[in-house]
C-alpha positions in Angstrom: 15.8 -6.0 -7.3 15.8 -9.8 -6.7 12.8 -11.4 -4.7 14.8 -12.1 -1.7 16.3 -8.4 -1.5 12.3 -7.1 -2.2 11.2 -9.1 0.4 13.6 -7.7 3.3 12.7 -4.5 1.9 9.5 -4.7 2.1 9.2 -6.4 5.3 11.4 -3.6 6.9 8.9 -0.8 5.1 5.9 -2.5 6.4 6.8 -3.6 10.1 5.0 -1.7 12.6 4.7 -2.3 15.8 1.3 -1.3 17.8 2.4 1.3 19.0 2.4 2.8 15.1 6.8 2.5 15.3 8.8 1.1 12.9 10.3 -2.3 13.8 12.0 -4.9 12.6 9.1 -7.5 12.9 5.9 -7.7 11.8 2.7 -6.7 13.7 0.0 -9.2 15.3 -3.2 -8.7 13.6 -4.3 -11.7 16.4 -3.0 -9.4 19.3 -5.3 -6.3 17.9 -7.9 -9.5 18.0 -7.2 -10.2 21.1 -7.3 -6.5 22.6 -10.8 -6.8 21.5 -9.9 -3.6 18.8 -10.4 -5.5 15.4 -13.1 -8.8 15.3 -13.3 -10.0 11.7 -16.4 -8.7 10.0 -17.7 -6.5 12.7 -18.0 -3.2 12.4 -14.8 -1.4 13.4 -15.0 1.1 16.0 -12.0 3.8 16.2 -13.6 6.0 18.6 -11.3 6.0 22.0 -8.7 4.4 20.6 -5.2 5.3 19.1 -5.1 4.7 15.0 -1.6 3.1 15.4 -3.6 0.3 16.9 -5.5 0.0 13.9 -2.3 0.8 11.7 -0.6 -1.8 12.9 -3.0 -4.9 13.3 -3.8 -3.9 8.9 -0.4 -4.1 8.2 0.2 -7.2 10.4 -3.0 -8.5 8.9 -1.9 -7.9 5.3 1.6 -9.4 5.5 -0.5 -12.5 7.2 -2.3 -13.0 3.9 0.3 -12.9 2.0 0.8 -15.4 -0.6 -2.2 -17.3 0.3 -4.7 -17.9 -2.3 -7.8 -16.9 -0.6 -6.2 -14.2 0.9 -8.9 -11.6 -0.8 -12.2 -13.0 0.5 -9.9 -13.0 4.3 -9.4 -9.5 3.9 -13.1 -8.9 2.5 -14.2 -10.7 5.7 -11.6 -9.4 8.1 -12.9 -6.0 7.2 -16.6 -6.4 5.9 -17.5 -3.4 8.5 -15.8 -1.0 6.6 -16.7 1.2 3.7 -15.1 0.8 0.9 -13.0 3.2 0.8 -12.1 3.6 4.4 -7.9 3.7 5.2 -7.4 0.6 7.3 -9.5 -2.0 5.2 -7.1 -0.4 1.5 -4.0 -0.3 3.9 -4.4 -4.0 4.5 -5.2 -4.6 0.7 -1.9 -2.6 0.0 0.1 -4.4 2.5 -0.9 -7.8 0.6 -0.3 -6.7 -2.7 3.2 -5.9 -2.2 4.3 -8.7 -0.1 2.5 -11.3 -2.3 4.1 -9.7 -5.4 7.9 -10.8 -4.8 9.1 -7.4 -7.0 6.6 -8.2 -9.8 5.5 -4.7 -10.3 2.6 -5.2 -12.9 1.2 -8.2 -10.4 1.3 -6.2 -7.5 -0.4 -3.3 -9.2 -2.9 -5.9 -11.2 -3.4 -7.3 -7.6 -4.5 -4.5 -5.8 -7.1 -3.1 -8.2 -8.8 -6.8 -8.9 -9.2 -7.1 -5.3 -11.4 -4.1 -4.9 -12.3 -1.6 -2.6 -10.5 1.9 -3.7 -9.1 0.1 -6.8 -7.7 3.3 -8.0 -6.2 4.8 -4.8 -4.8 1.0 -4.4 -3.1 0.8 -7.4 -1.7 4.3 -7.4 -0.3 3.8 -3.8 1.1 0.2 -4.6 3.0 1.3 -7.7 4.2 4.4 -5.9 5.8 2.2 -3.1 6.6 -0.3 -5.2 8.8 2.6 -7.2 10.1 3.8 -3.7 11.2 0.1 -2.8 13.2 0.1 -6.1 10.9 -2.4 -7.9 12.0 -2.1 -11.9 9.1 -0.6 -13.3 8.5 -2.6 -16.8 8.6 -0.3 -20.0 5.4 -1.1 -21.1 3.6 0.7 -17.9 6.0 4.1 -19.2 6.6 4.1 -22.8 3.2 5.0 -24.0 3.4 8.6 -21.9 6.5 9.5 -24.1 8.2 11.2 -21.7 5.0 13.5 -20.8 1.8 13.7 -18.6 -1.8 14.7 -19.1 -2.6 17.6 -16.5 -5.8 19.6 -15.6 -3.7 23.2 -14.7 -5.0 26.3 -16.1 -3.1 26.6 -19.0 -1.2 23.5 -19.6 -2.6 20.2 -20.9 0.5 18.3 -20.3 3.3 18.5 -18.9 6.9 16.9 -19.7 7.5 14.5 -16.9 11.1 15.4 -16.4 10.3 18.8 -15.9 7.9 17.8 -13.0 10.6 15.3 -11.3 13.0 18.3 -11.3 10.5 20.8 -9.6 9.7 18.1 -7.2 13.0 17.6 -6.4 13.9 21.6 -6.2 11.1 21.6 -3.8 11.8 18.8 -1.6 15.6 19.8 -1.1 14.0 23.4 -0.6 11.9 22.2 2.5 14.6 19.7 3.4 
């Protein structure tokens, strides 16, 4: 996937619009501002209010970011009220570290965990969307599981991975 083809995929995966529907543009983190819902580095209240409010403004807020160098310490401050591990603040994060990426799959991944916050979870999700968006995944991040995953099941140590993706896949058409 080319950067230009990642980045109208992405933009298209990440627009929402306040009311938590997808749209073609992205959302105002400034009109959440504005509302009075989201004040940079005050504590963020979500009692009363709908979560596609908050949704919204951390997506529009990450894709603002995007690209600039100091976006980290922005979305430390935009979201210092948070705990670390709190949705909104690692949506944001997620949001930035895909659209700052331009299809680099390693950078977006190395991205989300150095910025902090739910470093794990981060990089999990990013590399998962990333995989969904059709970003080539370079060998080095899949050669060294040979084909086969470490599991914690009764049982079973590991598992081969195509034998997972297949189950999935029964069970998805299944519920379909």
């Amino acid at each position: 996937m080319n950067r230009r083809d990642f980045l109208a995929a992405s933009s298209t995966t990440l627009a929402l619009t306040a009311s938590g529907a997808a749209a073609g543009t992205p959302a105002s983190a400034a009109g959440a501002v504005r509302e009075g819902t989201v004040v940079p580095g005050a504590p963020i209240d979500v009692s009363g209010r709908s979560a596609a409010v908050f949704t919204a403004a951390a997506v529009g807020f990450g894709r603002s970011v995007a690209g600039s160098l100091d976006a980290v310490p922005r979305l430390h401050q935009q979201y210092a009220g948070l705990p670390p591990v709190h949705a909104i603040n690692n949506l944001a994060l997620v949001v930035w570290a895909i659209c700052s990426c331009g299809g680099d799959f390693s950078a977006a991944i190395g991205d989300a965990v150095t910025a902090g916050w739910d470093t794990d979870c981060n990089g999990a999700t990013v590399g998962g969307l990333c995989g969904l968006m059709g970003v080539t995944i370079p060998d080095h991040w899949t050669r060294p599981w040979n084909g086969r995953i470490a599991v914690g099941l009764a049982g079973h140590s590991e598992l081969r991975l195509d034998d997972v993706l297949e189950r999935t896949v029964a069970v998805a058409r299944r519920i379909a």
